[in-house]
C-alpha positions as CSV (number, residue, x, y, z in Angstrom):
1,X,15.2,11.1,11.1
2,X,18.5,12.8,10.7
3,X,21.7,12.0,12.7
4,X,24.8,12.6,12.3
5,X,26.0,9.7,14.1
6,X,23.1,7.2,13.2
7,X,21.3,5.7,10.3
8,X,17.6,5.1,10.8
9,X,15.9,3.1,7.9
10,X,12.2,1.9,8.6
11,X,10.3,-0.9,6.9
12,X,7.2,-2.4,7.8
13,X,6.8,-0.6,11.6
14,X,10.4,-1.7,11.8
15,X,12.8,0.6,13.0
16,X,16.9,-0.2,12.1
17,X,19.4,2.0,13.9
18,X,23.0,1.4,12.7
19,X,26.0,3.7,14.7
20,X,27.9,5.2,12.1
21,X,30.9,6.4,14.0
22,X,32.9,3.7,12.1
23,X,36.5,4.9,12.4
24,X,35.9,5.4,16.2
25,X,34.3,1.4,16.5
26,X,31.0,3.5,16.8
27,X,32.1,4.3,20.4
28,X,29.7,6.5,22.7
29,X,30.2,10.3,22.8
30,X,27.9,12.4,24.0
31,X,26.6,13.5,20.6
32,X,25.7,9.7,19.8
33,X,23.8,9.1,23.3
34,X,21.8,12.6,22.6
35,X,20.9,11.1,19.3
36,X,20.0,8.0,20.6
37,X,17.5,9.7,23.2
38,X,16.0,11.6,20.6
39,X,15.7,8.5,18.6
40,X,13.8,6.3,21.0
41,X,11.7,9.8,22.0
42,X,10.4,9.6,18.1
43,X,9.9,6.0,17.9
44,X,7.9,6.3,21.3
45,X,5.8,8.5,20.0
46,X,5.5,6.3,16.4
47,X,2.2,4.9,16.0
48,X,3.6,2.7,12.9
49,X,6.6,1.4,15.2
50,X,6.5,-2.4,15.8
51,X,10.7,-3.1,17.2
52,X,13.7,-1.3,16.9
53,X,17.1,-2.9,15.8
54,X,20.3,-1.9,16.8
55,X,23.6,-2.6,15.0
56,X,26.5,-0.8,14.3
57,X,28.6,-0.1,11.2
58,X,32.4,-1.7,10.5
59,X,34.0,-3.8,12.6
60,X,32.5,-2.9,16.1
61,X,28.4,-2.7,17.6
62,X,29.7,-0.1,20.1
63,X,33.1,-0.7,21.1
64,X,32.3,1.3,24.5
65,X,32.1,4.9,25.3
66,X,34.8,7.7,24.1
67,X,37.6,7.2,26.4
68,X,38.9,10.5,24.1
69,X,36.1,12.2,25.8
70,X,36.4,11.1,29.0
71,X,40.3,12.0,29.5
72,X,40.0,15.0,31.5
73,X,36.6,14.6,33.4
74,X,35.8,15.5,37.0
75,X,34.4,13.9,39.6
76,X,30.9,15.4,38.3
77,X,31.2,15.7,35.2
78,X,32.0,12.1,35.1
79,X,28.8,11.2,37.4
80,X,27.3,13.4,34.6
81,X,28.6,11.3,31.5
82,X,27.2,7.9,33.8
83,X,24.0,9.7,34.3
84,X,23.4,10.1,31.0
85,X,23.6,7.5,29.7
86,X,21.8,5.4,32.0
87,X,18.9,7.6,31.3
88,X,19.0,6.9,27.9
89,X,19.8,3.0,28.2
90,X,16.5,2.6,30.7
91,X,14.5,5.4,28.1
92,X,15.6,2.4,25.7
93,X,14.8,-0.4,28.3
94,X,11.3,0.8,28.9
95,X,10.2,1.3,25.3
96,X,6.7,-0.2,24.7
97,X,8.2,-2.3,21.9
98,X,10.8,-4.9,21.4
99,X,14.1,-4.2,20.8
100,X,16.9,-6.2,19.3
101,X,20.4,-5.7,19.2
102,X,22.4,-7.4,16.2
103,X,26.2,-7.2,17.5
104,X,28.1,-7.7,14.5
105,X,31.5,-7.0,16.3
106,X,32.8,-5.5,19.0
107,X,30.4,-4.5,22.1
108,X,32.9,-3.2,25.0
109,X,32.2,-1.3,28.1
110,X,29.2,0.8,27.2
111,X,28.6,-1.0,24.1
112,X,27.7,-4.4,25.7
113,X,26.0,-2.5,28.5
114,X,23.6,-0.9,25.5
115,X,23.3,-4.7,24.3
116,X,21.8,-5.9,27.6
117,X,19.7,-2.7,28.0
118,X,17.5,-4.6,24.5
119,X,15.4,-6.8,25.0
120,X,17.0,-9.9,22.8
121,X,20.9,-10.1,21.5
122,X,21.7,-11.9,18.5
123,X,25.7,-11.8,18.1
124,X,27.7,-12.5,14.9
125,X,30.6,-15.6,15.6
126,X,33.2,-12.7,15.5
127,X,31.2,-10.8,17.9
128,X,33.2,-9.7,21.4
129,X,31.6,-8.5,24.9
130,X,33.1,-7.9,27.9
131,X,33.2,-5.1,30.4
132,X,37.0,-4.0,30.7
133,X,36.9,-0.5,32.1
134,X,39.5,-1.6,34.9
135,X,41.6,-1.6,32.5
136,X,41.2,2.7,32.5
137,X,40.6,2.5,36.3
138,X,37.2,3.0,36.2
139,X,34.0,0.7,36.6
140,X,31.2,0.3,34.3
141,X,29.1,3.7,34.3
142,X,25.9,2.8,32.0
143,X,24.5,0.2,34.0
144,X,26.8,-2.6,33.4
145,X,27.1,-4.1,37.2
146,X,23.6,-4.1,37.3
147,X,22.3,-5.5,33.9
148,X,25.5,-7.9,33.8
149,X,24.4,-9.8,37.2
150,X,21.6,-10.3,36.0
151,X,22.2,-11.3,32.8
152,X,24.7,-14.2,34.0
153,X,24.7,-14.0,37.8
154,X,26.6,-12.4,40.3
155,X,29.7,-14.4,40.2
156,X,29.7,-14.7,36.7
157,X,29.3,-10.8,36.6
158,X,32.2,-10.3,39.0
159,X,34.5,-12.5,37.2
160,X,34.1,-10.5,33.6
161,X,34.4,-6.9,35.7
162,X,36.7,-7.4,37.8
163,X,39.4,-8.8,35.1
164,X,37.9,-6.8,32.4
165,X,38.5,-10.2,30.5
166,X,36.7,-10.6,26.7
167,X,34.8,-13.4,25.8
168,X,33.6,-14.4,22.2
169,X,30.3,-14.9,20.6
170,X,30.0,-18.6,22.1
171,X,30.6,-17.9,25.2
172,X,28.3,-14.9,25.5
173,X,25.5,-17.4,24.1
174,X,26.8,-20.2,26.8
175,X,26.5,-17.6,30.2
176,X,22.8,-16.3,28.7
177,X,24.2,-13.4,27.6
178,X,23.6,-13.7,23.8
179,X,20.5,-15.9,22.2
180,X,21.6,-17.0,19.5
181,X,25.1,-17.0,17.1
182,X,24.2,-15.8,13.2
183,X,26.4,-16.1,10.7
184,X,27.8,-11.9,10.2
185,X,25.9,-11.8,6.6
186,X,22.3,-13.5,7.6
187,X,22.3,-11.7,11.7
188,X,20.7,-8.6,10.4
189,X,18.5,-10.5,8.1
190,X,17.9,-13.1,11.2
191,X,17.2,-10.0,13.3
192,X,14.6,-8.7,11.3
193,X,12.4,-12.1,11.0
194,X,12.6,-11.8,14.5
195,X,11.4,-8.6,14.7
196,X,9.0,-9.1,12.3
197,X,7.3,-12.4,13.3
198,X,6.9,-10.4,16.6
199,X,5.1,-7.4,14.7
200,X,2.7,-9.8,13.6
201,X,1.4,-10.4,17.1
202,X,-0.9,-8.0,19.1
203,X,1.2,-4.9,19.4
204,X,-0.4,-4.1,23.2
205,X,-0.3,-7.5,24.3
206,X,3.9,-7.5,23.1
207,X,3.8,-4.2,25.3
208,X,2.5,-5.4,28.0
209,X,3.9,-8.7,28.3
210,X,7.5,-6.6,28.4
211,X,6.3,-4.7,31.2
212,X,5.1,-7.3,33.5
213,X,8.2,-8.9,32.4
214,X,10.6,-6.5,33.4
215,X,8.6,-4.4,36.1
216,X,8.1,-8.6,38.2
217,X,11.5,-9.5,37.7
218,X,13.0,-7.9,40.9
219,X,9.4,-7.9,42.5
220,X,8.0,-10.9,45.3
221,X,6.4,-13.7,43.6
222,X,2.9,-12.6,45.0
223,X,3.3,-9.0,44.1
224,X,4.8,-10.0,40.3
225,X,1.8,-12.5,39.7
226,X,-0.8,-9.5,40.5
227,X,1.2,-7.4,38.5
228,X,0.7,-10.1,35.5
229,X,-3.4,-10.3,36.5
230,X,-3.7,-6.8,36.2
231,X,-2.2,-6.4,32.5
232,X,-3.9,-9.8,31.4
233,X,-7.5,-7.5,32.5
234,X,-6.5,-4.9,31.0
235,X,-6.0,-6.1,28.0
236,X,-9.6,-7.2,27.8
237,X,-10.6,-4.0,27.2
238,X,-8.9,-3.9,23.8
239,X,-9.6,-4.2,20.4
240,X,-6.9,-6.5,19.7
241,X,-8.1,-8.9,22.0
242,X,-11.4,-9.2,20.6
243,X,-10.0,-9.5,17.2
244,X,-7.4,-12.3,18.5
245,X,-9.7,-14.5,19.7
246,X,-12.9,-13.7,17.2
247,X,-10.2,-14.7,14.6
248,X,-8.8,-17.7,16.5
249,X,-12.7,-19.1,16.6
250,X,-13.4,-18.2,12.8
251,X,-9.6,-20.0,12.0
252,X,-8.8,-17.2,9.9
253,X,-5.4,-14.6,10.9
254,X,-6.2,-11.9,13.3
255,X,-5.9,-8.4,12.1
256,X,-4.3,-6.5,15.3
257,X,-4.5,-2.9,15.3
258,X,-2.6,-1.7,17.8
259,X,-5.6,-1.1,20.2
C-alpha cells in the first residue's frame, strides 16, 4: 500500500498504520482521510488481516484536522469536510477486526475523535486528548459529541467540549477514555502483543463479538441479548468453532482458520 501521507507495515495479519504528516502534527486534510478510506477498504478486503494499529509519527497521533484547510469553508462545504470524515471514522468503526490506536502524543479535535472511533486506546504518559474546537468557533465535526458521551458520559463530555480544556494521559485512562498508560518506547510494542494475543483467537468469533458489541450497545436489553443469540448460532456453523472446541477436548491449541 502506497500513501503519501501513511506508512502501512504488515506482520503476522497485523496491520500498523503510522500518519506521516509530521511537521503538520499529522493533522487531518482531506488527502489523509481519502487515504485512510482506501486503507481500511484494502484491509476489509484482506483475508490475512487480523487488527489494525494506528499511531502517528513525531510528536502528535493526530493533532486534529487541518484548520489551514478549513479557513475559508462554507456552510456546505464544511458539512462536506464533517461528512467525510464521519464516513470514514464509522468505515473504521465497523471493520470486522480489532483496532487499536497507540497515541503517542497529541490526539486533538479529530485526532481524539479517530482514537475513540478504535476499538481499544493505549496512550503514551505524554499523550494529550481533548476536544478544543471552541476554541475556532466550531464544534466537533467527526463524531466527537457522540463517541465522547459515551466514552465518559454526558456530563463529562460536556465539560471537555464546551471548555475545549486538555487533559493528560492519566486522566484520559481515569474517565475511561484511555485503557492503559505505556511507557512512549514499549506502547507500540504493548500494542502489538495486544493485537497479536487477539489474532491468536478465532478470527470470526473476534468479529462477531465486535458486532454484537457495538450494534447492542444503544439497543433495549431484550433486543441486544437476541442480537448476541443469534451471532453465538451462527457461529456454530463454522469451522473455527469446531476446531476450538475439538482442540479444547484433545488439550492441544486450536488451529482457527478464519472460517
Amino acid at each position: 500500500m502506497d500513501f503519501e501521507n501513511l506508512r502501512v507495515d504488515e506482520l503476522d495479519g497485523i496491520f500498523t498504520a503510522t500518519f506521516t504528516r509530521e511537521k503538520a502534527l499529522n493533522a487531518l486534510n482531506a488527502a489523509t482521510i481519502r487515504e485512510l478510506g482506501e486503507l481500511i477498504a484494502e484491509v476489509r478486503t484482506s483475508m490475512s488481516a487480523r487488527a489494525l494499529i494506528l499511531t502517528g509519527s513525531g510528536k502528535a497521533f493526530v493533532a486534529g484536522a487541518d484548520i489551514a484547510g478549513m479557513r475559508d469553508m462554507n456552510e456546505a462545504e464544511g458539512r462536506a469536510f464533517a461528512e467525510s470524515g464521519q464516513r470514514t471514522f464509522a468505515q473504521l468503526e465497523s471493520l470486522g477486526i480489532p483496532t487499536i490506536a497507540a497515541v503517542n502524543g497529541f490526539a486533538l479535535g479529530g485526532g481524539c475523535e479517530l482514537a475513540m472511533a478504535c476499538d481499544l486506546i493505549y496512550a503514551a504518559p505524554n499523550a494529550k486528548f481533548g476536544q478544543p474546537e471552541v476554541n475556532l468557533g466550531i464544534i466537533p465535526g467527526f463524531g466527537g459529541t457522540q463517541r465522547l458521551t459515551r466514552r465518559v458520559g454526558i456530563m463529562r463530555a460536556k465539560e471537555l467540549i464546551f471548555t475545549g480544556d486538555l487533559i493528560d494521559a492519566a486522566k484520559a485512562r481515569e474517565l475511561g477514555l484511555v485503557l492503559e498508560v505505556v511507557e512512549g518506547e514499549k506502547l507500540l510494542e504493548h500494542c502489538q502483543a495486544v493485537a497479536k494475543k487477539i489474532a491468536s483467537k478465532g478470527k470470526l468469533a473476534v468479529a462477531e463479538a465486535k458486532k454484537a458489541i457495538e450494534l447492542g450497545a444503544d439497543l433495549e436489553l431484550p433486543k441486544a441479548t437476541a442480537l448476541e443469540a443469534a451471532a453465538f448460532g451462527t457461529l456454530f456453523n463454522s469451522f473455527d468453532r469446531k476446531e476450538g472446541m475439538a482442540a479444547f477436548v484433545e488439550k492441544r491449541p486450536a488451529k482457527f482458520e478464519g472460517r
